[in-house]
C-alpha positions in Angstrom: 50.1 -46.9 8.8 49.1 -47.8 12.2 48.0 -45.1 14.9 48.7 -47.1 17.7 52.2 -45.9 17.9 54.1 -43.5 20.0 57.5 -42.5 19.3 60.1 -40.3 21.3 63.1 -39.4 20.7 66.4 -37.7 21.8 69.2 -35.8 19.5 71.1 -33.5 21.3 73.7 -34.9 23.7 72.7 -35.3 27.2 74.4 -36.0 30.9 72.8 -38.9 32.3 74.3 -39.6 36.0 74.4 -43.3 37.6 70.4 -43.9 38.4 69.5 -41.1 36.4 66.3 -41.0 34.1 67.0 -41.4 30.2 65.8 -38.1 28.9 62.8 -38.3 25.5 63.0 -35.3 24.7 60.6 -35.1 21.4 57.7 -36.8 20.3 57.6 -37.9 17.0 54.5 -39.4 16.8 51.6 -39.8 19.3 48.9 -42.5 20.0 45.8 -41.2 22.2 46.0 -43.9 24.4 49.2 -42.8 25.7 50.5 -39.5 27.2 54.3 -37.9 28.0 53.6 -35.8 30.9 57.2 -34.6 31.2 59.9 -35.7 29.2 61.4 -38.8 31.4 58.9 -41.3 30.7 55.4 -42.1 29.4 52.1 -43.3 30.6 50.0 -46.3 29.5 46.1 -45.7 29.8 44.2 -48.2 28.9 44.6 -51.6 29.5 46.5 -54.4 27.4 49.6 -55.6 25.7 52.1 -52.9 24.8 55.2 -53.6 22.8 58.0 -51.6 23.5 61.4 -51.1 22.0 64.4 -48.3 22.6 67.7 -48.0 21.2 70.1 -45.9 22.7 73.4 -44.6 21.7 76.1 -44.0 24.6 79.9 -42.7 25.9 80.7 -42.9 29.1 83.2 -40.6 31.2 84.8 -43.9 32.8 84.6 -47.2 32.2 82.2 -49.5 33.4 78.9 -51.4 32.6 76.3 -49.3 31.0 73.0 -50.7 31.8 69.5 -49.6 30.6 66.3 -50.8 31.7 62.9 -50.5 31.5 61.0 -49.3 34.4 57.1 -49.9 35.2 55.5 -48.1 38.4 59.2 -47.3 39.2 60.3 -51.2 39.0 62.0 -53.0 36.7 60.4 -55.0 34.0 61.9 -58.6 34.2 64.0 -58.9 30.7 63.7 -55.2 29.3 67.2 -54.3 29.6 70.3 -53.8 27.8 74.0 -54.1 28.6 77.2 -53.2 27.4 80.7 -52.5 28.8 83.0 -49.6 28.1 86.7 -50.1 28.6 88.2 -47.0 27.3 86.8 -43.8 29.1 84.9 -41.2 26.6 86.4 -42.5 23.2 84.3 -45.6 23.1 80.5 -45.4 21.7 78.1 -47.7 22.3 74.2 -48.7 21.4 72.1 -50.6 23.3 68.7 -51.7 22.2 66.1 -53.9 24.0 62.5 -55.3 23.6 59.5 -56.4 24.8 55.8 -56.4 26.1 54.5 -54.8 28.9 50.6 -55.6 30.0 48.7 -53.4 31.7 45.9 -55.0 34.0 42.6 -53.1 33.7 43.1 -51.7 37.2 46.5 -50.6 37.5 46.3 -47.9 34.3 47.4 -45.6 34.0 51.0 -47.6 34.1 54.4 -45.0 34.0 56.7 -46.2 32.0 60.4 -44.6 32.4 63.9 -45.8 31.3 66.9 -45.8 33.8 70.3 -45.6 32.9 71.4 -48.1 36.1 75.0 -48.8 35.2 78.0 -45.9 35.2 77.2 -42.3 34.5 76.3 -41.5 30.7 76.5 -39.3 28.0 73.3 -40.2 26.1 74.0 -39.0 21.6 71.3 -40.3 20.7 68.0 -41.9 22.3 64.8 -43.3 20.5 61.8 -45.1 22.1 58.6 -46.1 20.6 55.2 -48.1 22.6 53.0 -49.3 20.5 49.5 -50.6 22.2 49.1 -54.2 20.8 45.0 -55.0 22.3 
């Protein structure tokens, strides 16, 4: 089994507002390179590639676009994001998953990685996120 792995995740449902932070809640497994100071994000220290994927299971209290993204330094990563639309107000459950790599430049680590729910107001079932560091 690798090491170079970090995996979070959330089980218990959570209220996520319109801009809000998705919540990780518990870490599954750890990698030293990378830390969880609190429990809406993670940061990257050492330089390189990291590969990053989250799933996320969703209602929403109206309907709307549900939109997840992956944040770096408080900005979006270009193409880390995930979409989906609910129609029917708090009956309809949804998952969104994305991917991709993230590279950190030896002089901007550490890097703060956090995910933002930037669509309607949530209500997050289930959450999991893993960052594994690639070289």
């Amino acid at each position: 089994m690798r090491t170079n792995l970090t995996f979070m995740t959330t089980t218990t449902e959570q209220s996520v507002l319109a801009n809000g932070i998705i919540p990780l809640t518990t870490i599954q497994h750890k990698y030293q390179n990378i830390t969880m100071p609190a429990n809406d994000g993670v940061l990257l220290n050492k330089p390189g590639y990291y590969k990053v994927d989250g799933s996320f299971t969703v209602t929403a209290p109206v309907a709307g676009d549900v939109i997840i993204s992956l944040r770096k330094n408080g900005i979006n990563v270009p193409g880390i994001t995930s979409t989906e639309t609910i129609t029917t107000a708090t009956t309809e459950t949804r998952t969104l998953n994305f991917t991709g790599i993230v590279k950190v430049i030896c002089c901007e680590a550490p890097v703060a990685l956090g995910i933002v729910n930037e669509g309607v107001a949530i209500t997050l079932e289930n959450a999991a996120f893993s960052v594994e560091y690639l070289d």
